[in-house]
C-alpha positions in Angstrom: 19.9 19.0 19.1 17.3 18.2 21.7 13.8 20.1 21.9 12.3 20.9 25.6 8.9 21.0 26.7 7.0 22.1 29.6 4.6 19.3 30.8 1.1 20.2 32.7 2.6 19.0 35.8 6.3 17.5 37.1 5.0 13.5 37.9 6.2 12.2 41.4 8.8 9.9 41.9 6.3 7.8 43.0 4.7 7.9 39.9 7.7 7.3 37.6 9.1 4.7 39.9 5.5 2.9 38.7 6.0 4.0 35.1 9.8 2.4 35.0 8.5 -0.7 36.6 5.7 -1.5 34.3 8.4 -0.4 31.7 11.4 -3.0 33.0 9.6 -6.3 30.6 9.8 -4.3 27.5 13.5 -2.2 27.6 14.8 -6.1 29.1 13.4 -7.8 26.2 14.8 -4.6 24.2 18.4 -4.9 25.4 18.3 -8.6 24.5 16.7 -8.3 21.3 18.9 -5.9 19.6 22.2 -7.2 22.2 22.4 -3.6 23.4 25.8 -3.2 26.2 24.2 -2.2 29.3 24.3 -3.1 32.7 21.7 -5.1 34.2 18.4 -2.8 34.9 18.4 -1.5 38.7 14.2 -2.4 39.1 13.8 -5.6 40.2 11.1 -7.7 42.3 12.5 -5.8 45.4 13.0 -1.9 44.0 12.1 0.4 46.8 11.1 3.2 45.2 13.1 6.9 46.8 14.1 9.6 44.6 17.7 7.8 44.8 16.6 5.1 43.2 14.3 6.6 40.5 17.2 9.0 39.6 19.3 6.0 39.1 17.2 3.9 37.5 16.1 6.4 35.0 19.6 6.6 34.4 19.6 3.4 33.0 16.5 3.5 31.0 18.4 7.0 29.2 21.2 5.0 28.5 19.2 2.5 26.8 16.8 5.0 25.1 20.2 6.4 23.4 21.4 2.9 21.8 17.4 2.1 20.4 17.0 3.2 17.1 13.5 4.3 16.2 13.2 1.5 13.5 14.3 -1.2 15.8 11.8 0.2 18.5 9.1 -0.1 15.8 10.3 -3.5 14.7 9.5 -4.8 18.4 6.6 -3.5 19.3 5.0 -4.9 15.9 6.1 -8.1 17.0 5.6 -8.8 20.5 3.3 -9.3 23.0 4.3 -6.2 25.4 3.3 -3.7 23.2 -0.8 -3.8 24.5 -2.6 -0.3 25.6 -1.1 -0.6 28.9 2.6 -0.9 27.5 2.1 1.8 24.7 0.6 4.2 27.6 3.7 4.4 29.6 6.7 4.4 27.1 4.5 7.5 26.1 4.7 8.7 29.5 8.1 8.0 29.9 8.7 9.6 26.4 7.0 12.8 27.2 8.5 13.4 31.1 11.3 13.9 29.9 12.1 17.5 30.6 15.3 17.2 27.4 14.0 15.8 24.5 16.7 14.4 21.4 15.3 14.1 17.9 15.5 10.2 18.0 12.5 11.1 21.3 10.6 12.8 18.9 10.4 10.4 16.4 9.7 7.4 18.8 7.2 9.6 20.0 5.4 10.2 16.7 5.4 6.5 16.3 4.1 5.4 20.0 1.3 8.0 18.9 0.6 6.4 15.9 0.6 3.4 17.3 -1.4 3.4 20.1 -4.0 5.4 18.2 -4.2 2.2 15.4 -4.5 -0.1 18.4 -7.1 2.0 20.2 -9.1 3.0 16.7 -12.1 1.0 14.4 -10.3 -1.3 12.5 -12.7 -0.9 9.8 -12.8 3.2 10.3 -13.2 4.7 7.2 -10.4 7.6 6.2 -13.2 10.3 6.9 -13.4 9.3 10.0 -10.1 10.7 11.5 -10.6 14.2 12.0 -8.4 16.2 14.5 -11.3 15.5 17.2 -11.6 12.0 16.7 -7.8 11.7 17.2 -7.2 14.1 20.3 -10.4 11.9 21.7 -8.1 8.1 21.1 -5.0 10.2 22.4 -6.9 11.9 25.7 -5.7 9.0 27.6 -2.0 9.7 27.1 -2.3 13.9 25.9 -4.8 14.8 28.1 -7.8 16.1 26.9 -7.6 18.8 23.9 -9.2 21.5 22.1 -7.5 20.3 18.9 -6.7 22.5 16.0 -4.0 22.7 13.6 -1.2 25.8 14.7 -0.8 28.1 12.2 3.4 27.0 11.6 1.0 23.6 10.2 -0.9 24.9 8.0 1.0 23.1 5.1 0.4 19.6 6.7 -3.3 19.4 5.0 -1.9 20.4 1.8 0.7 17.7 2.0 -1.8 15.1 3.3 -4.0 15.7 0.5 -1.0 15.1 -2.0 -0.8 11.6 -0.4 -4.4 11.4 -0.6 -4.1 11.8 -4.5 -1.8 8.8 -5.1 -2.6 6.1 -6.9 -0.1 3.9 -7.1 3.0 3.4 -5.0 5.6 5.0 -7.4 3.0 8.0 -7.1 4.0 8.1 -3.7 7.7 7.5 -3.6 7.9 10.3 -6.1 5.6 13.2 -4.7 7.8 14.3 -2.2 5.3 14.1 0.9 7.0 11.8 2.8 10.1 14.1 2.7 7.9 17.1 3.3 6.3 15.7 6.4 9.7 14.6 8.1 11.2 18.1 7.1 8.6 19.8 8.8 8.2 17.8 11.8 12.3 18.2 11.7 12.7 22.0 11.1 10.0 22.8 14.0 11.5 19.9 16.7 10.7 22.4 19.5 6.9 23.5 18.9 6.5 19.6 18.1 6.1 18.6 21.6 3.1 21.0 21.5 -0.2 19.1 22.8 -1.7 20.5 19.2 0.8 19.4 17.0 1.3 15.9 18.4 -2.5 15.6 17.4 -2.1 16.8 14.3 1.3 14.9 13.3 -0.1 11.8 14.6 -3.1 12.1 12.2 -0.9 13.2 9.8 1.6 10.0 10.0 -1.4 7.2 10.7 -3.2 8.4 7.5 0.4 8.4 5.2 0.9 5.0 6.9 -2.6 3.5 5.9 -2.3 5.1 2.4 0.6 3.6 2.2 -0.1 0.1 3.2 -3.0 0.8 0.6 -1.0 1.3 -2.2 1.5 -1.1 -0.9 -0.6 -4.3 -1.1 -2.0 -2.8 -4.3 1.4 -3.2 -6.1 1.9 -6.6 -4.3 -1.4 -7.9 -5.9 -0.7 -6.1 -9.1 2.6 -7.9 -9.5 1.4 -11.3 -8.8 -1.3 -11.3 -10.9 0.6 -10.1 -13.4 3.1 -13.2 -12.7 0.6 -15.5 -12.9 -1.1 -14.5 -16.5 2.1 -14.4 -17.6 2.6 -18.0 -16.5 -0.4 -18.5 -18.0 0.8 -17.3 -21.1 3.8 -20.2 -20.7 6.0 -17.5 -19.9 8.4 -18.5 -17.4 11.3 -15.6 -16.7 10.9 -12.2 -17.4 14.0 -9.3 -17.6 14.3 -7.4 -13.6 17.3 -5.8 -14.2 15.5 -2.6 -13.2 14.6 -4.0 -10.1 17.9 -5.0 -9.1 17.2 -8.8 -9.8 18.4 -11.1 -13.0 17.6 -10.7 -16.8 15.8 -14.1 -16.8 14.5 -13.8 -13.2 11.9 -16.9 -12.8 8.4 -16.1 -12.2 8.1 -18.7 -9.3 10.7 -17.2 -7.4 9.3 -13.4 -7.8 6.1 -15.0 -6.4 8.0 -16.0 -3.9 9.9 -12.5 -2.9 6.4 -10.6 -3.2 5.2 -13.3 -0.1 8.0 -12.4 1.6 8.1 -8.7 1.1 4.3 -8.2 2.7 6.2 -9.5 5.9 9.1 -7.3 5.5 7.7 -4.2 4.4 4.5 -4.7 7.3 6.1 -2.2 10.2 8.3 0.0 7.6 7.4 2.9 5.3 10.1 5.3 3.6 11.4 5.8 0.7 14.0 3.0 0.9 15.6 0.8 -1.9 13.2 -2.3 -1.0 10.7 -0.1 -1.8 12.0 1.1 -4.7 12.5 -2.5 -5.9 9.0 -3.1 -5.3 7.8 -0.1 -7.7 10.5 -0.7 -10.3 9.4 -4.8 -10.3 5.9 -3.7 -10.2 7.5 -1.6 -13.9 9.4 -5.1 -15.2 5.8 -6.6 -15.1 4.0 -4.3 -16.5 6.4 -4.0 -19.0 6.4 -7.5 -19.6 2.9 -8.3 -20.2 2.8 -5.5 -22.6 5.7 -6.9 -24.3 2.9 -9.9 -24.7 0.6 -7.9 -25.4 2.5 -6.8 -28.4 2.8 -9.7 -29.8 -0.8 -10.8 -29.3 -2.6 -8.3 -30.7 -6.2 -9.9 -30.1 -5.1 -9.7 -26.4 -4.5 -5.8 -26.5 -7.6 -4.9 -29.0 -9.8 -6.9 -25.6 -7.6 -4.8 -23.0 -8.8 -1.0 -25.1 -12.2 -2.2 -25.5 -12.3 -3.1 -21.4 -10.4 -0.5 -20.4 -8.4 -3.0 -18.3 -4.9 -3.2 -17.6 -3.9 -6.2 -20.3 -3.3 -8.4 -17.1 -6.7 -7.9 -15.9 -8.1 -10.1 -19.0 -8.1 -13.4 -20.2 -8.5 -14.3 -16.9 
């Protein structure tokens, strides 16, 4: 199923001969990264730019766009150097010229946005911060400039945002739904998404579920290894992880060691995947194993009801 929209303006072939150019580094390192079969790309040092050549060059970069998944698109630009202001402008551009538009476009699209808005925003912006404004006034530079409000067919978006925003812990999250909710509607209305509007609005939508979620990410990540080490403490040394897929006398060293690295593996992604639910269900084995403690100490749980602390917050 692919989604047409009608830009402002139909760019020159001058202008996407300049666009494919500045995007020949990236979809090169692209086709070697992920060993994708294509022939070798037609802009080189001496590309003469004609409407022969752009027509046949953008050939190429369509037959590449249709091998690159969105994740391993994501994957790269988190990791190399290419993917600056510059480098995120024109894969936007080259995105959003094109006059038929798959779902795979959409979704690389959503991310690019998301993106380039995190690269271009405060890092130390506070959640109230992005509004609709704020965002169509990061995204002006690749949107154009915007009167942004949400369309009406968006009106559940807030709603679902604000069920995110509730979440406190990472199983919270996986469980609500809203991720699900936000891909199905972003799915089920593919060809109003190309909307100037609704690329605001989804992009704020998807960079505030992404920060939530890194949020209660890390929170897990630190939960579980300071539950690891009290336990430790404790001269406990294996504890039962069936639940999360691991052993029934899994060694606390070596979950230490997974949780280090899972912040690596888990720094581009967010879904409901089963890494993630191995994170939430391990995040469960610990809990469940400095209860067990807890149990048997009874000293140690009478402190943990008087503090109002999780038990692995004390005796620490």
């Amino acid at each position: 199923m692919t989604a047409s929209s009608q830009p402002s303006y139909q760019p020159s072939f001058e202008e996407q001969a300049s666009t494919l150019s500045a995007l020949q580094p990236i979809y090169s390192a692209l086709v070697r990264e992920f060993v994708i079969e294509a022939s070798a790309c037609p802009i080189a040092e001496e590309f003469s730019p004609s409407p022969e050549s752009v027509e046949h060059a953008n050939a190429w970069f369509q037959q590449v766009d249709a091998q690159i998944q969105v994740h391993q698109l994501r994957q790269f630009l988190q990791t190399t150097s290419l993917a600056n202001e510059a480098g995120l402008r024109h894969l936007l551009a080259h995105h959003l010229q094109k006059t038929e538009k798959a779902a795979s476009d959409r979704d690389k699209t959503d991310f690019l946005l998301v993106q380039y808005f995190s690269l271009c925003a405060p890092s130390g912006m506070e959640d109230a911060d992005v509004d609709l404004d704020y965002v169509a006034q990061v995204l002006e530079p690749v949107l154009g400039p915007q009167q942004p409000e949400i369309p009406a067919w968006l009106s559940s978006l807030e709603s679902i945002l604000q069920s995110v925003t509730r979440c406190r812990r990472l199983s919270e999250l996986l469980h609500s739904g809203a991720l699900e909710q936000g891909r199905k509607l972003k799915s089920q209305n593919a060809v109003r998404y190309f909307q100037p509007s609704a690329m605001v609005a989804f992009a704020r939508f998807s960079f505030m579920v992404r920060r939530i979620f890194f949020r209660l990410m890390h929170d897990d990540l630190n939960a579980i290894q300071d539950g690891l080490r009290e336990l430790e403490r404790r001269g406990v040394s294996t504890i039962d992880c069936r639940r999360a897929q691991f052993s029934a006398d899994e060694p606390t060293g070596r979950l230490r060691m997974i949780c280090q690295s899972w912040k690596v593996m888990f720094h581009a992604e967010y879904s409901s995947g089963q890494p993630l639910r191995m994170l939430v269900d391990l995040r469960a084995a610990v809990d469940d194993a400095l209860q067990t403690g807890a149990r048997k100490n009874p000293l140690a749980k009478g402190a943990a009801a008087a503090s109002g602390k999780p038990i692995g917050e004390i005796t620490k």
